[in-house]
FITOR-61674 format. One record per residue: x, y, z of N, C-alpha, C in turn; residue in three letters. Coordinates in steps of 0.001 Angstrom, whole numbers, padded with zeros to 6 digits, always signed. Layout:
! residues N
XYZXYZXYZALA ...
***
This chain:
! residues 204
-015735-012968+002843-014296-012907+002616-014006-013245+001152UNK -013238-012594+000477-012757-012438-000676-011834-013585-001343UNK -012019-014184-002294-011013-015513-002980-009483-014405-002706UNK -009556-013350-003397-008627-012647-003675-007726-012466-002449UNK -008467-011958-001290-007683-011670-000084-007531-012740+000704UNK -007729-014144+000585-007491-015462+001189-006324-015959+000567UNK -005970-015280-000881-004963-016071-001507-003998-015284-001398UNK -004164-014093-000970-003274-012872-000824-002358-012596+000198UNK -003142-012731+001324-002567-012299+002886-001977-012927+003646UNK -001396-014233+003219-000611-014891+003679+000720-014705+002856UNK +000834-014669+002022+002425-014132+001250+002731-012939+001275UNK +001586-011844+001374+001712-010086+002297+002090-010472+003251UNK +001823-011148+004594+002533-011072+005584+003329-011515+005816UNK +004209-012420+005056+005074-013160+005199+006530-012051+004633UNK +006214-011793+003978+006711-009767+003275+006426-009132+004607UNK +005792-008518+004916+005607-007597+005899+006292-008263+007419UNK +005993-009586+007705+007082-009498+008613+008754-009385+008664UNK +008896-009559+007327+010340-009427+007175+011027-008098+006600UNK +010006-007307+006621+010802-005905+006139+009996-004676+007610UNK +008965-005073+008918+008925-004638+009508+009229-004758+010943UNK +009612-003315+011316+009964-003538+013232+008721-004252+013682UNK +009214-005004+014796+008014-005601+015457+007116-004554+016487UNK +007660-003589+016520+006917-002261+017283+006650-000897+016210UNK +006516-001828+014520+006195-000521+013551+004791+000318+013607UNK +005375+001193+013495+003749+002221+013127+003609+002731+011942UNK +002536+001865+011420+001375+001474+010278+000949+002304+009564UNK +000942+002840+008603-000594+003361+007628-000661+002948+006542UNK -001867+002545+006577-002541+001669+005207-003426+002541+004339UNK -002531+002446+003528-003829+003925+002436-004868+002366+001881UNK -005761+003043+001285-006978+002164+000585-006914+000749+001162UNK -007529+000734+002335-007744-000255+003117-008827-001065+002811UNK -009869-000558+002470-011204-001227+001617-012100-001570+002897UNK -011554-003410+002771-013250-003785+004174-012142-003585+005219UNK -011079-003363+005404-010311-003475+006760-009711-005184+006932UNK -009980-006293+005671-009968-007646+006276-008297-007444+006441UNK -007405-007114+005521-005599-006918+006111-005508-006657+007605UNK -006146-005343+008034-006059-004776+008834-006130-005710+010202UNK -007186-006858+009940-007140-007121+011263-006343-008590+010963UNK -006140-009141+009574-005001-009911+009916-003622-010558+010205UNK -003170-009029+009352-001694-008626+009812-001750-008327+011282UNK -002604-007645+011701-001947-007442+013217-002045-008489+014299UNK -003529-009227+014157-003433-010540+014954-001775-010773+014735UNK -001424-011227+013607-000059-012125+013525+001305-011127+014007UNK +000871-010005+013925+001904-009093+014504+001525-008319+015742UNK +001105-008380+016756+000599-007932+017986+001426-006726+018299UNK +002690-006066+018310+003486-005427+018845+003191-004345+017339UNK +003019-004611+016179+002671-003216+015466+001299-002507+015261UNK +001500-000934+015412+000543-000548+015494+000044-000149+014044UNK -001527-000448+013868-001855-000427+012491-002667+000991+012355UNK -003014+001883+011515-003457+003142+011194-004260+002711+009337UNK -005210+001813+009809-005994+001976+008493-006750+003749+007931UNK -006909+003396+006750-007634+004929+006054-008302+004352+004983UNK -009238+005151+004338-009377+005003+002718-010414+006178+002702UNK -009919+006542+000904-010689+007779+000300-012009+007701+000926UNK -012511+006939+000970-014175+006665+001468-014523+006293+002183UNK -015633+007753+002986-016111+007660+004438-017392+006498+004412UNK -017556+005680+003155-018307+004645+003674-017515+003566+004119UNK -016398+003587+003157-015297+001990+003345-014446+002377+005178UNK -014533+003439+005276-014111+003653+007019-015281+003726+007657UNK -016208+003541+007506-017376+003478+008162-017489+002026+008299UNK -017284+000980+007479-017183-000684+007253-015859-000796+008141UNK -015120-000555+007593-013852-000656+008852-014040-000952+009911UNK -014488+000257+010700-014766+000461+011624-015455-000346+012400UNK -016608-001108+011654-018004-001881+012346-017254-003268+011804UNK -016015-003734+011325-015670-004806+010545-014497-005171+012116UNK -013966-004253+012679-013082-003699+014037-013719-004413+015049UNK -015193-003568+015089-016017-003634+016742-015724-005222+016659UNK -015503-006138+017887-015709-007403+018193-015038-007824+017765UNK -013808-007557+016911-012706-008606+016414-011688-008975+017512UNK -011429-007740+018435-010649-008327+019448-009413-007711+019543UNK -008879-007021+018518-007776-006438+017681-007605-004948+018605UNK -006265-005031+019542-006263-003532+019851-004917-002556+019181UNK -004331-003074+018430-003297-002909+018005-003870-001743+016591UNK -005227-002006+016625-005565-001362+014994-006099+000011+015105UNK -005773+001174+014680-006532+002370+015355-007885+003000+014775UNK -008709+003521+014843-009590+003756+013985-009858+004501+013018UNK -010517+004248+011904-010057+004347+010688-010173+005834+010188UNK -009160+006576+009246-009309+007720+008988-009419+008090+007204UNK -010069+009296+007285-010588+009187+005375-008824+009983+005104UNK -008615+009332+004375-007285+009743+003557-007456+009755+002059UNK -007342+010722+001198-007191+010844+000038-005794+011671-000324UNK -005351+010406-001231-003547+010349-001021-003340+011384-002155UNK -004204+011950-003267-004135+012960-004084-004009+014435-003294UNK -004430+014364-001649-004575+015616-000963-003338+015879-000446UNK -002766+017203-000613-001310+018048-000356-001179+017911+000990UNK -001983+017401+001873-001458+017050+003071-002988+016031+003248UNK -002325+015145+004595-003358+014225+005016-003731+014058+006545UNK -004530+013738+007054-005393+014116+008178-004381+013019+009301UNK -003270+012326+008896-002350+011965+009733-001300+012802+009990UNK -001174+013634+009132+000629+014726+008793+000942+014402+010085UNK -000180+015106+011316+000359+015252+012433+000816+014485+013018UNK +000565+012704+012847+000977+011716+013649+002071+011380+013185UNK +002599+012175+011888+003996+011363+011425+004940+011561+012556UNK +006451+010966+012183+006661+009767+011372+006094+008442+011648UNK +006016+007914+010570+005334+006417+010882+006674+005871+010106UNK +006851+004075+010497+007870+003169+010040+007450+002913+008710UNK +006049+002911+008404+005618+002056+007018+004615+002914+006514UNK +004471+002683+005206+003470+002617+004914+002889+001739+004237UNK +001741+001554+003917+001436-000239+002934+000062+000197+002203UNK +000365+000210+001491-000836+000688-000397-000766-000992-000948UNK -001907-001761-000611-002249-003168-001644-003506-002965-002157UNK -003294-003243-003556-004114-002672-004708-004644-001824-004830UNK -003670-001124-004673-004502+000650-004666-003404+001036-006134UNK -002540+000723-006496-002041+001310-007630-002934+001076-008913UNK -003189+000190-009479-003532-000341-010628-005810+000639-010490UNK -006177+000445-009405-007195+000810-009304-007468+002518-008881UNK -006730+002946-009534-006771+004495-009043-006241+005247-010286UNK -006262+006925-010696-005742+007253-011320-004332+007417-011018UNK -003583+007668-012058-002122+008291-011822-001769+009005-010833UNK -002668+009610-011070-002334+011048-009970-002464+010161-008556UNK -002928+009257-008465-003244+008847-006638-002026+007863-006115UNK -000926+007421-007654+000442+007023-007340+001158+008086-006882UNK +001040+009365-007629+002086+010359-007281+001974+010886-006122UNK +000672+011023-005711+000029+011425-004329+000622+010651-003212UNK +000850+009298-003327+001425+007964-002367+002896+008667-002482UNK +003418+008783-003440+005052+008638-003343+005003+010188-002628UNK +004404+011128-002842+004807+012592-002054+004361+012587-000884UNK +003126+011519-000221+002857+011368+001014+003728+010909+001639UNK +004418+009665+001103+005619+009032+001630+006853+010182+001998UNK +007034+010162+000969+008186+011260+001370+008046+011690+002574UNK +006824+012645+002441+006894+013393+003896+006281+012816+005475UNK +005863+011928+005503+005259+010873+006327+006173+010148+006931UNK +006984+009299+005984+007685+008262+006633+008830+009027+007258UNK +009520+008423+008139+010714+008387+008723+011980+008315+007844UNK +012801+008632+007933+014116+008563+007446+014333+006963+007332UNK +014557+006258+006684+014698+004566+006401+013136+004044+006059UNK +012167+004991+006642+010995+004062+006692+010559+003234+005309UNK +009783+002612+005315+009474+001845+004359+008318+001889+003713UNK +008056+001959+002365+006658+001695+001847+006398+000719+000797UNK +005341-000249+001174+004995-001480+000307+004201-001056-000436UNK +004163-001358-001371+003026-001625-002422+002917-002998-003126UNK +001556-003296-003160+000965-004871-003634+000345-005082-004855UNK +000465-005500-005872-000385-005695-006811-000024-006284-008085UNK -001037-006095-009556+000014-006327-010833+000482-005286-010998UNK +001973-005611-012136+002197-004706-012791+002769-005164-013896UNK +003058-004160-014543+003752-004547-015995+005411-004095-015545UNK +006165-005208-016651+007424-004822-016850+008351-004816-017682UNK +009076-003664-018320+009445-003488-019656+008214-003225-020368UNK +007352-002673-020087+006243-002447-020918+005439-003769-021274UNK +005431-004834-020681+004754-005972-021379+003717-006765-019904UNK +002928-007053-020276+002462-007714-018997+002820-008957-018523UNK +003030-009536-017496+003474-010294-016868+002579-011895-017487UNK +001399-011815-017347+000994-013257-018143-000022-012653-018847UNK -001085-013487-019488-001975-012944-020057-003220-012680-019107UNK -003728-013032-018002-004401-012684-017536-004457-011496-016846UNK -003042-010390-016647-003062-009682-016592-002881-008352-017448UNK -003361-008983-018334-003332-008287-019682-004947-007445-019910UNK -005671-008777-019659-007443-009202-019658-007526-008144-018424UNK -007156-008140-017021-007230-007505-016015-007123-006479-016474UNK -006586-005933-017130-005825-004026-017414-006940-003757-018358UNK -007036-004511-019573-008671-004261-020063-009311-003588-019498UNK -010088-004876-018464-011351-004641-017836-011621-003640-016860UNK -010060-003181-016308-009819-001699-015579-010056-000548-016151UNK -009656-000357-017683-009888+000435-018084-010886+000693-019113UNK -011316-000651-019177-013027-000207-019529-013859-000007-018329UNK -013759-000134-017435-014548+000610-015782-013992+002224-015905UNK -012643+002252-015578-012402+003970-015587-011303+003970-016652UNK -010899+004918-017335-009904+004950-018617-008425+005480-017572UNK -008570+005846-017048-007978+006450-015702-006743+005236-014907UNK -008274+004389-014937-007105+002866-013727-005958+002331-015171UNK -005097+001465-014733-004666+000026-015150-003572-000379-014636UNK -003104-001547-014953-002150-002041-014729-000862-000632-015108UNK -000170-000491-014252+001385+000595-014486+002562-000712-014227UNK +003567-000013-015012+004770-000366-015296+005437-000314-013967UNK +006320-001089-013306+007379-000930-012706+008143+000381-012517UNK +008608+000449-013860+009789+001756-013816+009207+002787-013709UNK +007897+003220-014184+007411+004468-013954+006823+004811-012600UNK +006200+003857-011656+006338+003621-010429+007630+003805-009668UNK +008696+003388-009868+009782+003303-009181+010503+004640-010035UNK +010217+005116-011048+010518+006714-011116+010097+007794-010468UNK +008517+007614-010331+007171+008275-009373+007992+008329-008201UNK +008504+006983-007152+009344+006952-006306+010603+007982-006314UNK +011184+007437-007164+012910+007961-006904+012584+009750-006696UNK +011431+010307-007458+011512+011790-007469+011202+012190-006516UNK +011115+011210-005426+010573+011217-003677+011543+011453-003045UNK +012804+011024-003791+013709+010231-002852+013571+009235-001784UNK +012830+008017-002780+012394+006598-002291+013081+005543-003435UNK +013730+004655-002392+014474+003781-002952+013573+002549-003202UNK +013517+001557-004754+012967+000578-004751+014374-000352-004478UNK +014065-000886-002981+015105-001649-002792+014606-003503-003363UNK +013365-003802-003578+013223-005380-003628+012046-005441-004232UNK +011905-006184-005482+011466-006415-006334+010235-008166-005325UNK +009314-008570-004941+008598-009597-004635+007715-010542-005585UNK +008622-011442-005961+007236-012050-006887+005953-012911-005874UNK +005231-012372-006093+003766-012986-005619+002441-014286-006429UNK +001966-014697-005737+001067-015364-006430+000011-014453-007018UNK -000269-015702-007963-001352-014769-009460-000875-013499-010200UNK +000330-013707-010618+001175-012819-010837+001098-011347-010610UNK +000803-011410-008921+001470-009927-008857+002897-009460-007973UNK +003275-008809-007921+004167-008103-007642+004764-007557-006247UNK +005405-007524-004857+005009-006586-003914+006349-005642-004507UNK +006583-004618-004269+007900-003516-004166+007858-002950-003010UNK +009135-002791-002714+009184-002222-001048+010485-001549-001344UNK +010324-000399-001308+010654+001121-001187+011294+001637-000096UNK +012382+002200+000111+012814+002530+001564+013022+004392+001180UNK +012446+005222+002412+012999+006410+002418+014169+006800+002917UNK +014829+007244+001339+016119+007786+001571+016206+008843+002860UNK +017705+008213+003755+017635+009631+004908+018330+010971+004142UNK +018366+012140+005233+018859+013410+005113+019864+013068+004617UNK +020612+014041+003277+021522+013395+002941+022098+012861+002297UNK +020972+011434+002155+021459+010278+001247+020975+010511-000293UNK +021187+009401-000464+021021+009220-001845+020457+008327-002495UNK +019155+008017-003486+018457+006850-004191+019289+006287-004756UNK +019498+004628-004442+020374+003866-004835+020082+003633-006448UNK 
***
């Protein structure tokens, strides 16, 4: 178990229970080992969870991370790559949520824009989509260690780093997804939670 996701998943769920139905249906893009997966739902029993990630090894870990946990609320895991013009759930939409934690900052651009056009067409009319992580705002980073972080991202791929707020929540609005709530988190990151505008409406 991860320093990162021990210090994490208790202030995610404390977010996630307050912006979801207690009978929501779930999809988690870049799920990784699955450890969210099975501890949001223990604490939420009545929502149903729909983990994925780009990689049929990290749903292959999922999966065997699942067997014996006890967890029936969680479904089994599907390869989703959020850059793809449609995704191997389309058919199960609408879902209430969706929830992307640290998948922005560790992906290219293109796999934000991919999230906000999946959303669109995925979620439900009101539904909701979280996203978890750092970010920058006004162009400046939030402390210095997430400065060092955006570095070291983009000396791994030139591709990842830390993104701005507004260009995220622009990525959004061209969805017609509202950033309704700004979350400050520990170790300075960020949650945003996004609501899909209904038929109709209009990005606040």
């Amino acid at each position: 178990m991860s320093t990162a996701y021990e210090r994490n998943r208790d202030p995610i769920l404390a977010v996630l229970k307050r912006i979801l139905a207690p009978s929501a249906r779930v999809l988690e893009l870049a799920s990784g080992s699955g450890e969210h997966a099975c501890y949001f739902t223990r604490a939420m029993p009545g929502v149903t969870w729909q983990p994925s990630d780009v990689s049929t090894a990290a749903c292959a870990a999922i999966a065997r991370a699942l067997d014996g946990e006890g967890v029936t609320n969680v479904l089994a895991p599907r390869v989703i790559d959020v850059c793809d013009e449609r995704w191997d759930v389309d058919r199960d939409a609408p879902f209430d949520a969706l929830v992307a934690i640290n998948m922005i900052h560790i992906s290219p651009w293109a796999a934000t824009l991919g999230l906000m056009a999946g959303a669109a067409r995925v979620l439900k009319p009101g539904g909701v989509l979280f996203t978890y992580g750092p970010y920058m705002r006004d162009r400046r980073h939030t402390a210095p260690s997430n400065e060092a972080f955006d570095a070291s991202l983009k000396a791994r791929d030139p591709h990842w780093g830390v993104r701005d707020v507004a260009d995220v929540e622009a990525a959004a609005r061209a969805q017609a997804l509202s950033l309704d709530e700004i979350v400050e988190m520990p170790a300075n990151n960020l949650s945003l939670v996004f609501y899909r505008v209904g038929v109709g409406g209009s990005v606040r």
